[in-house]
N, C-alpha and C positions, 0 to 999 in steps of 0.2 A: 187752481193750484194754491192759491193762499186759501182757500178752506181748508186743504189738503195738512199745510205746514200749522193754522192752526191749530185745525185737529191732533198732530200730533204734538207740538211740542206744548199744548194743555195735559195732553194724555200722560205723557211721559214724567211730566212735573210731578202731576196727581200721582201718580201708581209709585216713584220714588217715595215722596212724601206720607200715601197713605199706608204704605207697609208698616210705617214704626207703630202707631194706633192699633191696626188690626193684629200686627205679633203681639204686643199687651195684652189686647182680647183673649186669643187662642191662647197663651200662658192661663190668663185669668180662670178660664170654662175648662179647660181640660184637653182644649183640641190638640193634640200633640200627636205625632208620629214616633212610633216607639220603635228600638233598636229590631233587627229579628235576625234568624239565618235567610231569609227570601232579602234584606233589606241590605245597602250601601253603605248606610250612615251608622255611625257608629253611637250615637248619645242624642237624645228626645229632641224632635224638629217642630216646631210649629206650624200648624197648619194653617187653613184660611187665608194662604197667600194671593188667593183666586179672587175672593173679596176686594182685596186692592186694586187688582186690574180691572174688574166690574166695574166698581165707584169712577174709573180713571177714564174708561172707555165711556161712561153713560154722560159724565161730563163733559168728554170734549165733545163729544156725536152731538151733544144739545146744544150745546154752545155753537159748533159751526154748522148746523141746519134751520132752515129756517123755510116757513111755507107749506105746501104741498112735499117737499121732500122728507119734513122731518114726520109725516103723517107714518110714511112708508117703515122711518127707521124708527118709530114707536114701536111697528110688527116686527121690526127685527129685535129689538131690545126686550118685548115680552118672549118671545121663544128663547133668546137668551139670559133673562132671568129666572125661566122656567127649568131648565139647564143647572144651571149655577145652582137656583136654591136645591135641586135633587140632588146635583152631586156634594153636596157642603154635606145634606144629609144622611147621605153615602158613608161620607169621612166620621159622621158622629156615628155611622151603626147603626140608626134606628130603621131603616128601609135596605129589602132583600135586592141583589146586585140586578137582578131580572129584571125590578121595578122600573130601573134607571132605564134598562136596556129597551125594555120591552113596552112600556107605558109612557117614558118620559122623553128622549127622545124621539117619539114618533109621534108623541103631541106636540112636542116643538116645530115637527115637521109641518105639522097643518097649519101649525098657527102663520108659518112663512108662505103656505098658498094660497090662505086668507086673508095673505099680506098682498098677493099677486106676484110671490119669487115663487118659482118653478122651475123643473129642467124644460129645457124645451129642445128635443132631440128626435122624437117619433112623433110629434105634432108639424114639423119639418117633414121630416123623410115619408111619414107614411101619411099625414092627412086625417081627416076625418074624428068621430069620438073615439078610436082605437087609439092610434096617438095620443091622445091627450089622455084615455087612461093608464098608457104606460105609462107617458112621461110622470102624470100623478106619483105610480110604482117606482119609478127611478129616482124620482123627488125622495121619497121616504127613505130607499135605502141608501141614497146618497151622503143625506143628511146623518143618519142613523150611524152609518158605517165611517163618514170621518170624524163624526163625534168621538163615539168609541175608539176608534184610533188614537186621537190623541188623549182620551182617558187611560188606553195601558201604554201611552209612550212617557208618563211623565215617571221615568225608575232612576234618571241621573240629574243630579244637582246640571241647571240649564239647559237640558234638552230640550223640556218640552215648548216652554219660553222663547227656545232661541230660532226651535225649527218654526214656532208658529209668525216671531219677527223675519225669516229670511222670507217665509213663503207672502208677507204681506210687505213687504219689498217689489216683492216682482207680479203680487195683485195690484198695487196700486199703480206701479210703471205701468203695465196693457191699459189697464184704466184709463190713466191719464192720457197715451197716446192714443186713446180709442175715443174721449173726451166724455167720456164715463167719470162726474164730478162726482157723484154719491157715491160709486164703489173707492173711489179716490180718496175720499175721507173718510168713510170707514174705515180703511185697509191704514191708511195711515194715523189712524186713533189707535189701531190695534199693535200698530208697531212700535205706537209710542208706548203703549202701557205692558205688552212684553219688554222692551228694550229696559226700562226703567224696574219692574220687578228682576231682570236680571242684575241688576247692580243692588242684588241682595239673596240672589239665588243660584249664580254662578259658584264654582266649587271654589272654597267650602261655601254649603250652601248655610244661612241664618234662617232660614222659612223655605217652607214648598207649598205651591199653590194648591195642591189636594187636587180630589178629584173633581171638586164644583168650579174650580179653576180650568183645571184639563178641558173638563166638557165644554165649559165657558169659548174655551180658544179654538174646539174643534168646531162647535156647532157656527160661530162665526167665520170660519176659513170654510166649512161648507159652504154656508149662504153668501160670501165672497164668488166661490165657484160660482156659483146659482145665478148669481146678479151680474157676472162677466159676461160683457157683449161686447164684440171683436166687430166692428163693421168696416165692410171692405177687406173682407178675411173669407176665407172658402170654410162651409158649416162645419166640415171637419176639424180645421182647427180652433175653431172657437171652443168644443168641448173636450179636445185634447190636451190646452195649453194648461186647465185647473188642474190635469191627473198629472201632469209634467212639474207642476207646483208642488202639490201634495204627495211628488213621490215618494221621499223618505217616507214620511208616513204610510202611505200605503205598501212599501215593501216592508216595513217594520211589522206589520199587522201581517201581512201573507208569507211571512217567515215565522212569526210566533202562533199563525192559524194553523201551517203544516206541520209545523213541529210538533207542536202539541196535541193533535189533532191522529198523530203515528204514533205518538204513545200513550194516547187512550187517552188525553187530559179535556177537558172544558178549555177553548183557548178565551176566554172571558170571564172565566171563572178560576181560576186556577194561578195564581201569582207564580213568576217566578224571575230566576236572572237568566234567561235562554234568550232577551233581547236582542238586535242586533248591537246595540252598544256594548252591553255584556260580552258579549263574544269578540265583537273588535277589542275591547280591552284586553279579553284572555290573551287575545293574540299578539299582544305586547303591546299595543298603543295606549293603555293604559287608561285611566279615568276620563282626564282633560282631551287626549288624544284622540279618543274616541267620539266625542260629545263632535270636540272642532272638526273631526274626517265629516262626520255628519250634517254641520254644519255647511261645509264642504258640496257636498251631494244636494243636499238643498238649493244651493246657488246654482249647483251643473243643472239640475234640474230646473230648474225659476229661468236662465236663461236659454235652455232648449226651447221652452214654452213662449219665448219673445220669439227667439226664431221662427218656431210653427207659424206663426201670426202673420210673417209674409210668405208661404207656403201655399203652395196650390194644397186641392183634396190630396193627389199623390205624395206630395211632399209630407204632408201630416200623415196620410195613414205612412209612409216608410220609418218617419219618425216616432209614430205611434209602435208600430212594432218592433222598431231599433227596442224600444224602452219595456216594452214585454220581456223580450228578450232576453236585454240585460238582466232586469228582478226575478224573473227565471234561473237562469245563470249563477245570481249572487246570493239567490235564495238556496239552493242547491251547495253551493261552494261553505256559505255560513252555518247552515245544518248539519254540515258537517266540524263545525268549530266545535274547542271544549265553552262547555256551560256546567253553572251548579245544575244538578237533576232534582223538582221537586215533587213532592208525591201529588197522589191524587186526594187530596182535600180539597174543597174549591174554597174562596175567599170572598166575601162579600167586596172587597176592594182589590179587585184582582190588577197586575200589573203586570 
């Protein structure tokens, strides 16, 4: 536990602190986010905000590890700086959106099995080398697929920031009552260094963390997933509690996959405001309202997931498919929300 509270309120210091340096930088070079009709904000935002949280998080993770465990969080630190520096490069233009998607991410995935984090789901259930090459498969697109999630979730001043601090909230709660110290302090380095970039990114926002930032937050709440062990938990909910975590996000992305997806667009290539926050705002909740409902849904979901955790298998899978359900339901109900309509261009920073 005190690894836990160092790691964050180091992290949280840093990532306040090192904002004001890296906005000077992005001024200085150019990195700016410029006005658009796909975009929120109305006048040039700086980027590089992702930088700050990096620095924040590498610092406190070093500071409170030590031994055999900070070996481990070395491998997670190179697949997330492998992350980070793609997407920052993303933000400046000079690499195609594919590259992130397609090459970068999935080497960050290896470098976490190289690390010895992996799913471990059909190495369980089924046994044998078959198991362990799915779980391999599952690994990659797990990782891959909430990376990119939280890369097209970052379109409102604090979202992306705020979902990735509630879901490491209630990563590090299982953690710690699971006596899971490493996942404990990671999750809470991460909460401090979102928590702290939002008291500069909250609406009106000063800096947005870019996409090297987004990936930065997603490819870390994967490998959170990945490294949660529930013991004294039925197998079922140990791998249902992270989807229960990361559910906004993942309904976020399987509403802007179907959507886009029925009107012919690239849902990863294609920017537009058809988010779920977008659309909660059309519908009267408006900017703030919509970020805090989301907000919202991230806790319902973070404490579903403590629940699961004293659940038999039956208990998790009814609660597994309560929550299909639901994102069914609400994906379905928001698809039908107004949104701005964008063409089919696609975007190298799509959102």
């Amino acid at each position: 536990m005190a690894a836990g509270l160092l790691a964050f309120f180091i992290a949280l210091f840093a990532s306040v602190m090192l904002v004001v340096p890296v906005r000077a930088l992005a001024l200085r070079v150019g990195m700016v986010d410029l006005p658009g009709p796909r975009k929120v904000h109305l006048k040039p935002i700086p980027l590089l905000g992702g930088l700050a949280m990096y620095g924040a998080v590498v610092i406190a993770v070093l500071s409170a590890f030590h031994g055999p465990a900070r070996a481990q969080v070395v491998g997670i630190l190179i697949g997330a700086t492998l992350v980070a520096g793609v997407g920052i490069l993303d933000d400046r233009g000079v690499l195609h959106h594919q590259v992130k998607l397609f090459i970068g991410m999935p080497l960050a995935a290896a470098i976490l099995m190289v690390s010895g984090i992996r799913a471990q789901v059909f190495s369980v259930l089924l046994g044998g080398r078959g198991g362990e090459y799915l779980d391999v498969a599952l690994t990659v697109v797990w990782v891959v697929g909430i990376t990119a999630s939280f890369s097209i979730l970052d379109h409102m001043d604090g979202l992306c920031a705020g979902i990735a601090a509630m879901a490491s909230v209630f990563f590090a709660m299982l953690a710690y009552l699971h006596g899971q110290t490493l996942v404990t302090t990671l999750a809470a380095a991460v909460l401090g260094a979102a928590t702290g970039f939002l008291r500069w990114n909250f609406k009106p926002a000063k800096i947005f963390m870019g996409d090297g930032g987004a990936m930065f937050l997603g490819f870390l709440m994967a490998t959170l997933g990945l490294k949660l062990r529930m013991e004294h938990t039925s197998h079922l909910a140990s791998w249902v509690a992270p989807i229960l975590i990361l559910g906004v996000t993942i309904f976020d992305t399987t509403l802007v996959t179907i959507s886009r997806s029925r009107r012919g667009l690239l849902p990863f290539a294609t920017p537009g405001k058809d988010h779920a926050a977008h659309r909660l705002s059309n519908l009267g909740l408006g900017h703030r309202g919509a970020v805090l409902t989301l907000y919202l849904l991230g806790a319902i979901g973070g404490g579903a997931a403590v629940l699961v955790s004293y659940l038999s298998n039956g208990g998790a899978l009814f609660i597994g498919a309560l929550t299909l359900a639901i994102i069914f339901i609400g994906v379905m109900y928001l698809e039908r929300a107004p949104y701005e309509r964008q063409d089919r261009q696609p975007s190298s920073a799509a959102s």
